[in-house]
Each structure stands twice: as C-alpha cells, then as structure tokens.
C-alpha positions, 0 to 999 in steps of 0.5 A, a space after each residue: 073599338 080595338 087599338 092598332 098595334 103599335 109600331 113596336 109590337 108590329 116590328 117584333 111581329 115581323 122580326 119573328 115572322 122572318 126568323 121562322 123557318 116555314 112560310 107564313 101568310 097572314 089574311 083579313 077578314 076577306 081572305 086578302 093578303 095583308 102580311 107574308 114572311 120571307 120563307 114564303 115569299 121564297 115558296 111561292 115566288 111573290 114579293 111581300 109588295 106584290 102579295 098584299 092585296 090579291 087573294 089568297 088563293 092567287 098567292 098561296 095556289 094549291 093542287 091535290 097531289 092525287 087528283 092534280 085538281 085546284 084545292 081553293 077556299 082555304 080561307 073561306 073555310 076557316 073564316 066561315 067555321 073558325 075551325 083550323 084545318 090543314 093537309 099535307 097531300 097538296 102541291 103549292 104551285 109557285 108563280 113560276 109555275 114550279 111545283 112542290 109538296 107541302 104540309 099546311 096549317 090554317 087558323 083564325 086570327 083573333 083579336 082580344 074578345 075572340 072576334 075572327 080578325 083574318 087568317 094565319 097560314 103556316 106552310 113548309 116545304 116537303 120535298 127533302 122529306 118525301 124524298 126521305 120517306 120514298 127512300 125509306 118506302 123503297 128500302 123497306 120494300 127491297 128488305 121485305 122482298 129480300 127477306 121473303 126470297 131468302 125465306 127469312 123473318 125478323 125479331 126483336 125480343 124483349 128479354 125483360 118480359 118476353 115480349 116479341 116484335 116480328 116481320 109480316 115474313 116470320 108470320 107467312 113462314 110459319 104459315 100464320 097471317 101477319 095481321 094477326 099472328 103474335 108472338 113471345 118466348 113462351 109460345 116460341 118455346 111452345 112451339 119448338 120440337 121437343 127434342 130440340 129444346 133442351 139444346 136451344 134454351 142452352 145456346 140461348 142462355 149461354 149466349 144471353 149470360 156471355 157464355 157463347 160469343 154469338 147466338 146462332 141455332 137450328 131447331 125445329 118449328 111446328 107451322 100453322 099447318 102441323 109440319 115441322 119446319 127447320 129454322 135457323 135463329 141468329 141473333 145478337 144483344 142490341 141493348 143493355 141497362 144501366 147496370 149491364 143486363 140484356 134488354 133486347 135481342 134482335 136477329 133473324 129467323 130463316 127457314 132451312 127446311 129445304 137444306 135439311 131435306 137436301 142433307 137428309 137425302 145427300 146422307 141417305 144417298 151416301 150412306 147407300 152408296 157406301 153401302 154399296 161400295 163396301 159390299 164391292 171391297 167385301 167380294 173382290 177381297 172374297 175372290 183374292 182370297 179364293 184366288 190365293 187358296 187356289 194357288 195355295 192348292 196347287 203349289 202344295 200338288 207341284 214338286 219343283 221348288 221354283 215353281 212352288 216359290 213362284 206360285 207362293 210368292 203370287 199367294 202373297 201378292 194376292 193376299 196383300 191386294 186382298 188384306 187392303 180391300 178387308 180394311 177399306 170394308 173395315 174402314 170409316 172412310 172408303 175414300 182413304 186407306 189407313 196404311 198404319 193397321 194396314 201395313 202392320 196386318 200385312 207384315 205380320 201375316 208375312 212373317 207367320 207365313 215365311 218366318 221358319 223359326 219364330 222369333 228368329 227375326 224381329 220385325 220393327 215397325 214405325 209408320 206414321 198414322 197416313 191416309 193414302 188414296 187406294 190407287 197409292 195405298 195398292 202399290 205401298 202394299 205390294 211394295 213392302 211385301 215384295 221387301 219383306 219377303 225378300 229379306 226373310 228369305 234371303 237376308 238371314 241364310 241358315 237361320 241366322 237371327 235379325 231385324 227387319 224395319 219397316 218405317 213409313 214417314 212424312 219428310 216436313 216441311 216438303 209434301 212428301 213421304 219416305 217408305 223405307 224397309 230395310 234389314 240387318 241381314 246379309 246385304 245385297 250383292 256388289 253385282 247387282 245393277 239397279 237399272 239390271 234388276 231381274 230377281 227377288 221381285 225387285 223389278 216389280 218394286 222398280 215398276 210400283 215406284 214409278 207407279 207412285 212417281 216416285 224415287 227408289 234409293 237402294 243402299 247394299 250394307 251391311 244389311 239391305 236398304 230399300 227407300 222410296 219417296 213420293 208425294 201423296 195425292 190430295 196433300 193436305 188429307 194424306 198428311 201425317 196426324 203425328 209421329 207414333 212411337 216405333 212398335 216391335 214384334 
C-alpha cells in the first residue's frame, strides 16, 4: 500500500499549483474533484471548498466551439485508456455562465508503480490569443486583398542561395497556381525578356553591392500563358551577416502591363498627333511663302515707290510669320518656339534682303536660349522685324556705317523678359510723340506690345532704342536655360 504524502510535499504541491499560470484540476479515481489551483477557480467560477467532491464535468463544463454542444467524459476518457488527450476548439462554460475559449490538456495521475491514481487537467484562457489570431486573420486578409486590386506579389529572396518565398498573388499574376508555382533567381531570370536582362541584373547587382540606393526596375515577364507582362520589382535588404553580406531581399512584384499599354497608346496617339501638327506648321509656312512670292511679284511690276516699299514691307512681314512656322516644323517641341534660332534666321534674312552695301552695318545678337508659347513667339517676331527693318532703312542715310542690336533677356529674379533693339544710327526724331505713332511701323510694334501685355520704352539717342518688357506664359518652361554669349554678324 502506497504511503500518503506528507504534510510537506503536499504544501510545496499547492504552492506550485497556485504560482502556475494556467488552471489546473486534479481528479481521483471516480473523476471527482479532489484539488484545484487559484487560476482555475478564477475560470470556472468555483471555490476550491465548493469543487471538491462534484464531478468533473460539473466543474470543468465545456461546449464544442462549432457545434455548441456538451464535450463530457474527459476524465472517463483518460481513465478508461491512460492516454492524454486534449483540444482547443471548446468553450469552458463558468458558474455564472460566462463563456470563454480554452486550450486543454488532460492526463493520468500515477503513482510510483504506474497505477492510474486520478487525472490532472491543465487549461488556459484563450481569449487574449484568439483575438490576436482574428486580428491577424483579418490583416492577412485586407493585405491579400490589397495586393490582389493593386496587382501586386510579395517575395523574400534568399540572396545566399537563391531561394525564393512568394505570395499566392505573384503566382496568379503570372497566371500559375499558388499551390504549386515555386520560385528562385535562376527561373526568375529565366523568365524575364531577353532584352531586359542585361539592365535588371545591373540594377540588381548594383543595388545588392550598395552601388544604387534602392532597387527598384521594370522588366518584362513571360506568364504561364506565353504573354509578356510588365513588372515592377521593389525591394529592399532586410538582412545582413555578422560580417556585413546581404542575406535576404524582401520587396514586391506589381504588374504595370496596363500602364504600359496605356503609355504605349498615349505615345503612339502623340506621336500621331504631332505628326499632324507638324504637317499643319509645313503648309501654312508653304502658303506664307507663296503669299510673300506673290507680293514679291507685284511690287516688282509697280513703279510707285511707296506702294513698292508697302507691298515689301507685308513680304517681310509674311516672311517672319513664315520663318516662325519652318522652325516650329523643325522643332522637338511643337508646344514651344526656340526664339534664339528663330530670331537669329529672321535678322539674317532681313539684313540679306534690306542691307544695300554689305557689311556696312553689323548686326550683334545676344538672345537668351527662351522658349516661348507660339501665341507670344508670333508677336517678338514681328517685333523685331518691324525694328530692324527700320533702322536699316532709316538709321544709316547715305550708306553710312553702324550696329544694330538685338538682345532678348530675362530680368531675374522677376518672371519677366526684356526685348530690346536698338541702333547706332542717326536717332529718332525730337517730334515724335509715342502715344502719336503713325510711320516706320512703329504703331504695329505699339499693338504687338500690347498683344504681349507688356511695356514699350523708346530712348531717341544718339542712336534709337526700343525695349519691351513682358511676362512669359507658362514661367517656369519659358525661362532662360543660361545667358549665351553675344554673337556678331
């Protein structure tokens, strides 16, 4: 017959019992309740006093967490076979009736020779943890479907061995089945378009050796289907060893093969378009110029010299307008007039064709490399064909010699721009009233100032200056790239 424990081992017993965390019951051979700690009289509501003697199943009352039915017979159970069983989808109903999960392990009680003595059961709350794993279910969900509307997989690489770990949303983007699609860095590589490859193995060197700041690249895929996706990897080193070498790259894989379709169509619609465009520039300068040959025609059949000079005076006008359209044909970008070329052509054609003794008079350019909205590049242009055609005819009488300088400027830090010509020829008349100009073209230059809504400033000598200030459209693409050196012709 075994001995009783004594009155020492059985308060060490208890004192352990009571420090454990989780709730423990301890059963004899009839599955009555002989002994339970603290934790689980707090669980299930009963008082040690008042738990001695029931039945297990009164004290320790459980429902299947699915089914809400009654799970009875524990102790029976592990009694009947000496086997430990246990679970975790219950609900341990407590005296008051309150319900809460919990995890449960039940085991026999043996004495010295291995005869079954009664039961032990260890049980824990549930709660904090259940609540953790729903929240946990419930992120992993929003993520999936996160990933799934942003078209998007995860990846872990292992740097080491190439060894790839993806989301089920890589699999279904490459059109694979996520149970059984397996990935690594030789069969992504594998599958990238070959005239990709050279670039991505860069990017994803460099950025492995530190060369590049982050890893970020679109490339081409090939789908489970034989069609070529586009990707976009990011990523970023999430490891490193002891040592200091990369262990593991995490990052993304979104599919931008609608974006790049969307691109390719915008291009192919731009490029259209501009195609378009520049045919436009092409005829109207075709027609200018057949305009000014027509003029030029008929002021060569008139003999009055007034008519003559008007008749020559529209050519020039047409043939700046004309000029302006041949560069914009020219131009990369039909949005903006490069005024520089522009305003260097149209002074050199001017002086070809007013200049009576060449060389007589030099011409000094200093124009800002500007880009200028058509609708303000038009009005600079006849500007400074009204003005330098002015001073060549009139500023230099008898062939005397001279300058004429054209400048076009920015005026930082203010937004503004200064066009100014000006000569050193014989000035401008004490008589001339600004607001009374009638002759030299100078009432058109008034209206194409305020066409430009800006300012004209005239200064009558020695020599005839003419300034216009005005503020670009669209600032920040009409600003100056750099002051260029003047140029002399």
């Amino acid at each position: 017959m075994t001995a009783p424990p004594d009155t020492i081992t059985v308060s060490r017993l208890r004192a352990t019992l009571a420090s454990l965390g989780e709730g423990v019951i301890a059963t004899d051979l009839h599955a009555t309740v002989v002994e339970l700690n603290p934790e689980a009289e707090r669980l299930t509501g009963w008082t040690g006093t008042e738990a001695r003697g029931q039945p297990l199943d009164t004290v320790f009352s459980l429902l299947d967490e699915r089914t809400a039915t009654p799970v009875t017979g524990l102790a029976q159970t592990v009694l009947r076979h000496g086997a430990v069983v246990g679970g975790s989808d219950t609900l341990l109903v407590a005296r008051d009736g309150t319900r809460r999960p919990v995890a449960h392990t039940a085991a026999p009680i043996r004495d010295e020779i291995g005869a079954i003595q009664g039961v032990a059961l260890v049980f824990s709350d549930q709660t904090t943890q259940q609540a953790a794993q729903r929240a946990l279910r419930a992120s992993e969900e929003r993520l999936r479907l996160a990933l799934a509307a942003a078209h998007q997989g995860l990846y872990d690489l292992n740097l080491q061995t190439g060894e790839c770990v993806v989301s089920p949303e890589y699999a279904r983007l490459l059109g694979e089945d996520p149970s059984s699609f397996r990935e690594d860095y030789a069969a992504w590589v594998a599958r990238m378009h070959p005239d990709d490859r050279p670039a991505v193995r860069q990017a994803y060197e460099d950025y492995v050796a530190g060369r590049r700041s982050e890893h970020r690249i679109e490339y081409r895929q090939r789908a489970a289907g034989g069609q070529w996706k586009w990707l976009l990897s990011v990523g970023r080193l999430a490891a490193r060893s002891a040592d200091g070498r990369p262990l593991r790259l995490l990052g993304t894989h979104t599919d931008i093969s609608a974006r790049k379709d969307a691109e390719a169509a915008l291009r192919d619609s731009l490029h259209e378009k501009e195609a378009l465009l520049r045919e436009v520039h092409h005829r109207v300068k075709n027609n200018l110029q057949i305009i000014s040959s027509l003029l030029r025609l008929e002021a060569a059949g008139i003999d009055h010299p007034l008519t003559r000079a008007v008749l020559q005076d529209m050519q020039h006008r047409i043939r700046s307008m004309a000029l302006l359209h041949e560069t914009l044909y020219r131009s990369d970008n039909l949005a903006r007039v490069h005024l520089r070329p522009y305003l260097e052509r149209l002074c050199a054609q001017l002086f070809r064709s007013l200049l009576r003794q060449p060389g007589a008079v030099q011409l000094h350019l200093d124009i800002a490399p500007v880009r200028l909205d058509p609708a303000q590049a038009i009005p600079c242009g006849l500007i400074v064909n009204e003005l330098v055609s002015n001073s060549l005819k009139h500023a230099f009488p008898g062939g005397a010699g001279g300058a004429v300088h054209v400048e076009l400027q920015p005026l930082p830090p203010s937004p503004e721009f200064r066009l100014s010509v000006r000569d050193t020829g014989v000035g401008l008349p004490a008589t001339l009233e600004p607001d009374r100009l009638r002759s030299l073209g100078l009432q058109l230059v008034s209206d194409l100032t305020r066409q430009l809504e800006g300012t004209l400033a005239i200064e009558r000598g020695p020599g005839a200056r003419f300034t216009i200030t005005f503020r670009p459209a669209g600032e920040p693409e009409a600003r100056a790239e750099a002051r260029p050196g003047s140029l002399t012709t």
